[in-house]
C-alpha positions in Angstrom: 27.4 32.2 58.7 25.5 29.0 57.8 26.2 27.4 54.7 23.5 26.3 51.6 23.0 22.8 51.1 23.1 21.4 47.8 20.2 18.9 49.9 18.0 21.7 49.4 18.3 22.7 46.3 17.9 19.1 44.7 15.2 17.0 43.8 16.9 13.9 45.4 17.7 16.3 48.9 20.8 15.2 49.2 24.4 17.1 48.8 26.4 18.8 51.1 27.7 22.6 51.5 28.1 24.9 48.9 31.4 26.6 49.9 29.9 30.0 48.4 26.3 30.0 47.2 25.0 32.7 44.8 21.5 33.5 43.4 21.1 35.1 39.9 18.4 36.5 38.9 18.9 38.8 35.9 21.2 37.7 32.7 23.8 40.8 33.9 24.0 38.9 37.5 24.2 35.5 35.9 27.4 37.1 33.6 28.9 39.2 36.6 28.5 35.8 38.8 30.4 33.6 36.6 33.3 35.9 35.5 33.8 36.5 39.2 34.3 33.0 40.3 36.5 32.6 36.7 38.8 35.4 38.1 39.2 34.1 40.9 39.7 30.3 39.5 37.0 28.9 41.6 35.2 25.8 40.5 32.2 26.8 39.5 28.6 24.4 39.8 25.8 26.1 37.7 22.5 24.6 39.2 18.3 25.6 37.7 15.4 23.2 39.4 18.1 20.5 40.7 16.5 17.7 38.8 19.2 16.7 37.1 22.3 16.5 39.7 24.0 14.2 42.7 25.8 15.7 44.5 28.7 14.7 47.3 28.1 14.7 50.3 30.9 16.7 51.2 29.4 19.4 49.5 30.8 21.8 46.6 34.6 23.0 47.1 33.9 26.6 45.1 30.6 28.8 43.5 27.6 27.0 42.9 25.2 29.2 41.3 21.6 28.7 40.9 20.2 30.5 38.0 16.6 32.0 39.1 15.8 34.4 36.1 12.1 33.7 35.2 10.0 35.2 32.3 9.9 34.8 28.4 9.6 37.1 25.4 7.7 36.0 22.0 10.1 38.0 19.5 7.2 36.7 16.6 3.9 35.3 15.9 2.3 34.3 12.3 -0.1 31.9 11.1 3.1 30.4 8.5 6.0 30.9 11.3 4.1 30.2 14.5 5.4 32.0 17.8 8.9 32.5 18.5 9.2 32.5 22.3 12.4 33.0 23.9 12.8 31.4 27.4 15.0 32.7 30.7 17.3 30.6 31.6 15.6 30.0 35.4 12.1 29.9 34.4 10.4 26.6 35.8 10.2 24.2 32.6 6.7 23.1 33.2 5.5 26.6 34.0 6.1 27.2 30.4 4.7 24.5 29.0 1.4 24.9 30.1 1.1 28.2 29.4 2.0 27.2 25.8 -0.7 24.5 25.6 -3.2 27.3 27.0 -2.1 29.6 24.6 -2.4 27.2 21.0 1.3 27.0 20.9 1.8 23.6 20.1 4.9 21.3 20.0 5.8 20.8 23.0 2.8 19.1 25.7 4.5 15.8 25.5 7.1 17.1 27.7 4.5 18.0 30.4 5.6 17.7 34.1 9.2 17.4 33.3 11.3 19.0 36.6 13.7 21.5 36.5 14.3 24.8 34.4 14.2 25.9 30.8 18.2 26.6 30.9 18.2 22.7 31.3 16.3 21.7 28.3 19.0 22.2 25.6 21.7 20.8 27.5 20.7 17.6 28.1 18.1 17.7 25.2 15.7 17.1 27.8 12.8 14.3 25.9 9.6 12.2 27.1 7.1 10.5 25.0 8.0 10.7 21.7 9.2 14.3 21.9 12.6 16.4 22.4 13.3 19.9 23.0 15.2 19.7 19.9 12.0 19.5 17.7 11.5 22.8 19.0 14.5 25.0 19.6 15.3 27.8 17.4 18.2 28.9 19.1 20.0 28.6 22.7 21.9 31.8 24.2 24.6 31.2 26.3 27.7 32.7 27.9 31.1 31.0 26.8 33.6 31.5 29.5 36.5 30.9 27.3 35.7 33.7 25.1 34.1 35.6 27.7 31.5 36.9 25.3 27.6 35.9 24.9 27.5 33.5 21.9 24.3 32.4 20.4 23.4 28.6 18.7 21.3 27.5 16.4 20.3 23.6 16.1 23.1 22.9 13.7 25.8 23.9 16.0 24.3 22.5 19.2 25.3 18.2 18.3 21.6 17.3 19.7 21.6 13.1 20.1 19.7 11.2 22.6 20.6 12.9 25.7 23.3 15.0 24.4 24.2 18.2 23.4 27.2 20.5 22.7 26.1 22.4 25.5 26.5 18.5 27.5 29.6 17.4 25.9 31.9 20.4 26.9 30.3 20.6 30.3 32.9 18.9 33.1 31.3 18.1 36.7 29.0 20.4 36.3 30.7 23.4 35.3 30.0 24.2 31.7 31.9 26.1 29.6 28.9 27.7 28.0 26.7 28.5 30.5 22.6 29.1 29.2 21.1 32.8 29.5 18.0 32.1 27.4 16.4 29.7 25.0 14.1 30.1 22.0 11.6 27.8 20.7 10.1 27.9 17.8 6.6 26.6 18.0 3.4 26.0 15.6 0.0 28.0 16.5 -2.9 25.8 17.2 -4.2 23.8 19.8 -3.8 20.3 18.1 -0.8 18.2 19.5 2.3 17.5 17.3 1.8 13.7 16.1 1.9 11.1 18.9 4.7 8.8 18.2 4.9 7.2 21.6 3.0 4.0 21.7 1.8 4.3 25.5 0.8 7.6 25.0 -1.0 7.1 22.0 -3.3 4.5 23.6 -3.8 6.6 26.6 -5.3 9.1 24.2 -7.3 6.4 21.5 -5.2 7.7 18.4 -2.9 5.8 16.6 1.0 6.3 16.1 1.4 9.5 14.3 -2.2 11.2 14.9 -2.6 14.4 16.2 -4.7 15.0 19.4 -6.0 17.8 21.3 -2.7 19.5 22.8 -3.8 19.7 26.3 -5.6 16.5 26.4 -1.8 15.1 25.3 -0.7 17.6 28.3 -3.4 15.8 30.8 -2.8 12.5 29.7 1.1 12.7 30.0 0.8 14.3 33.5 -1.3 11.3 34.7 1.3 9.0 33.2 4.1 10.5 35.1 2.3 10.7 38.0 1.6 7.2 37.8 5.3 6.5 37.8 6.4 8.5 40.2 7.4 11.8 37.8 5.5 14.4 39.2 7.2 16.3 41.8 5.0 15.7 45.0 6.3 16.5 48.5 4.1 13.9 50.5 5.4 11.4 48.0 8.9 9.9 48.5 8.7 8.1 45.1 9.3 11.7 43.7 12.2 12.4 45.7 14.8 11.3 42.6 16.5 12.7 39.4 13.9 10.9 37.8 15.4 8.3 35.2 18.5 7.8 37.1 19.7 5.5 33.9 19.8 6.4 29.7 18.1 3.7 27.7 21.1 1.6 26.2 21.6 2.4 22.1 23.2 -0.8 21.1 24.8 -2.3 17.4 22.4 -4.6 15.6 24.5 -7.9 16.6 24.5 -6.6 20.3 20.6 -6.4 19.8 20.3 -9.8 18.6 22.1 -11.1 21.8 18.8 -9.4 23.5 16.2 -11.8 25.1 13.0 -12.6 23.3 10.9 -9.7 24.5 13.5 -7.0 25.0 12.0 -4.1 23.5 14.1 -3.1 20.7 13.3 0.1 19.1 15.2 1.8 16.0 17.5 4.6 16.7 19.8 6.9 14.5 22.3 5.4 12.3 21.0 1.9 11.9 21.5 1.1 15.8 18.6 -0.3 18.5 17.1 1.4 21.6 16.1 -0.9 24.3 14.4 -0.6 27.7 16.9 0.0 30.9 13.4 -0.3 33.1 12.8 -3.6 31.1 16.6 -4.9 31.8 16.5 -4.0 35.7 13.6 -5.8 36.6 14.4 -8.3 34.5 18.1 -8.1 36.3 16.2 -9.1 39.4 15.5 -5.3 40.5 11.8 -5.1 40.9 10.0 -2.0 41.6 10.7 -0.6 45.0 14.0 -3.3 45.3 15.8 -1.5 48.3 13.5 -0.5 50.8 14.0 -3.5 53.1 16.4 -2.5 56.4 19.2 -5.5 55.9 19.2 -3.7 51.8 22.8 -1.8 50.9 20.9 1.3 51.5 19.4 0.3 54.9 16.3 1.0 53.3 17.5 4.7 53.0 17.2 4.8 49.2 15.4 2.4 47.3 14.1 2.0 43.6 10.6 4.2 43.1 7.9 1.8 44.2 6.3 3.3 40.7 8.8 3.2 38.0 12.2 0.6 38.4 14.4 4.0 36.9 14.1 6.1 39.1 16.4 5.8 41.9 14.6 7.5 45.1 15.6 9.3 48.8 13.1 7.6 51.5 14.0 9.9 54.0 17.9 10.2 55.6 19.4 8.9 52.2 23.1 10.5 51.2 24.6 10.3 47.8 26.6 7.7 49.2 23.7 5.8 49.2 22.4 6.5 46.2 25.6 5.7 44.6 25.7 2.5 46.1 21.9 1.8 44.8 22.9 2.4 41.2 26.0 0.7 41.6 24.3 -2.4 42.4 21.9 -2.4 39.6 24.0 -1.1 37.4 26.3 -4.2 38.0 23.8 -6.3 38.5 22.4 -5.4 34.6 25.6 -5.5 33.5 26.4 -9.7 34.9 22.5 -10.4 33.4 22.4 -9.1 30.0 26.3 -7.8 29.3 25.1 -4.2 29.1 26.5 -1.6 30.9 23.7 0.6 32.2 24.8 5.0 32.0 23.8 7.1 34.2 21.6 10.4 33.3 21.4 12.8 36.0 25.4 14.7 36.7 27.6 13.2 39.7 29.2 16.0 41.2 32.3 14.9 43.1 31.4 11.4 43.1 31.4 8.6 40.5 29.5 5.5 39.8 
């Protein structure tokens, strides 16, 4: 019997075998999947769009199962409320979006384009341009395999930070212990935009920081933007052949700020502390766009940095996670002897480690 390769089932294509592969495609599947492999202390690798994973190229040494439940449900709708739209776990992330901005539901076109499934969203309180899914979740349905009972989250309980989520934190290499069935937003009717607050994005569109614009002009704008950097999954284009941002953008202490170069971009984050750039310290590490692709590179030329956008880390055709990792290990180190910042990384290593 052939095996499933985790290479086809990522964004990056690459991985090894899956020792068992399932496919869910109901919430009762989903449950009677994951209790199964529990009983039979497998590990277990949960897996939506594959936008958000590296995996080893030895493959997966138990279950990995891919989530494929599409659909979604609005449980309300009111002029005062807005529309209440819960979301299967499977169902393609950007799919969903642009029905919403066809549909006057607003809140959440600034995260146009974005890979992967809605499942995803909460966990890794999945953000771009100015926007989180966190502005917009009303609550996130999940299985917890400890208790083995469904168990449902609202925003307080879910520990939502840059990145980061409950859902993230008590999730080890890739096997969560609650495991997303559903998620509900919560979502104002009309077809204006929230308020723009990402600078780039704002002058794309002519409004200033904080205006409101035409929801799918915000939508059109932001697909063009991540198109531009390589964002847009496109099979003829090996730029888009990534995890996207392979790095987080570094939240540092004031004093650490400070240390920063004159023209570091420093924006404010919660609880007094600084955002920078981690494109803005890579090529300014000495990683330029498309740093890689040359034949005598630590890659071969295998994997390289997107010719588009220095943070995405990208497969030019033959790469392995081996040479991913070595990519990212280079620039990572290379950030960290420049500037004395040590560079995370955002998509999940499974059985491998930077």
């Amino acid at each position: 019997m052939s095996q499933t390769l985790l290479s086809s089932l990522t964004t990056s294509a690459v991985g090894g075998p899956a020792a068992r592969f399932e496919e869910a495609r109901t919430e009762a599947e989903i449950i009677d999947a994951v209790r199964t492999a529990d009983d039979a202390g497998e590990p277990l690798l949960i897996i939506g769009g594959g936008s958000n994973l590296v995996v080893s190229d030895d493959g997966y040494p138990g279950t990995v199962l891919r989530i494929a439940t599409e659909g979604f449900a609005v449980n309300s709708a009111d002029t005062c409320g807005g529309v209440s739209v819960a979301v299967q776990a499977g169902h393609p992330w950007d799919d969903f979006v642009d029905y919403a901005v066809h549909h006057a539901w607003s809140g959440v076109e600034a995260l146009s384009g974005i890979p992967g499934s809605a499942g995803a969203t909460p966990v890794q309180n999945v953000g771009a341009y100015g926007a989180d899914v966190s502005q917009t979740i009303w609550q996130v349905r999940t299985y917890d395999r400890a208790a083995r009972a469904v168990k449902t989250f609202v925003p307080s309980e879910l520990a939502f930070g840059y990145r980061d989520s409950l859902l993230k934190q008590t999730t080890t290499a890739g096997s969560p212990r609650y495991v997303v069935l559903s998620a509900e937003f919560q979502l104002p009717l009309g077809r204006m935009s929230a308020p723009v607050r990402y600078g780039e994005l704002a002058r794309t569109l002519g409004v200033g920081p904080g205006e409101r614009a035409s929801a799918l002009d915000v939508r059109r704008a932001v697909l063009s933007l991540r198109a531009s950097k390589g964002m847009v999954l496109d099979a003829g284009d090996r730029d888009t052949y990534s995890t996207g941002s392979f790095f987080t953008n570094p939240i540092l202490t004031p004093e650490a700020a400070e240390a920063l170069p004159e023209g570091a971009p420093r924006y404010p984050a919660a609880g007094g502390l600084v955002k920078t750039s981690a494109a803005w310290l890579i090529e300014h590490a000495g990683f330029p766009k498309g740093y890689g692709l040359a034949a005598d590179s630590v890659t071969g030329g295998r994997a390289s940095l997107s010719t588009k956008h220095t943070l995405a880390l990208t497969n030019r055709g033959g790469a392995t996670a081996k040479d991913l990792l070595a990519l990212a290990r280079e620039v990572r180190d290379g950030v960290h002897e420049r500037f004395g910042i040590e560079l995370t990384n955002e998509p999940l290593l499974i059985g491998i480690e930077l």
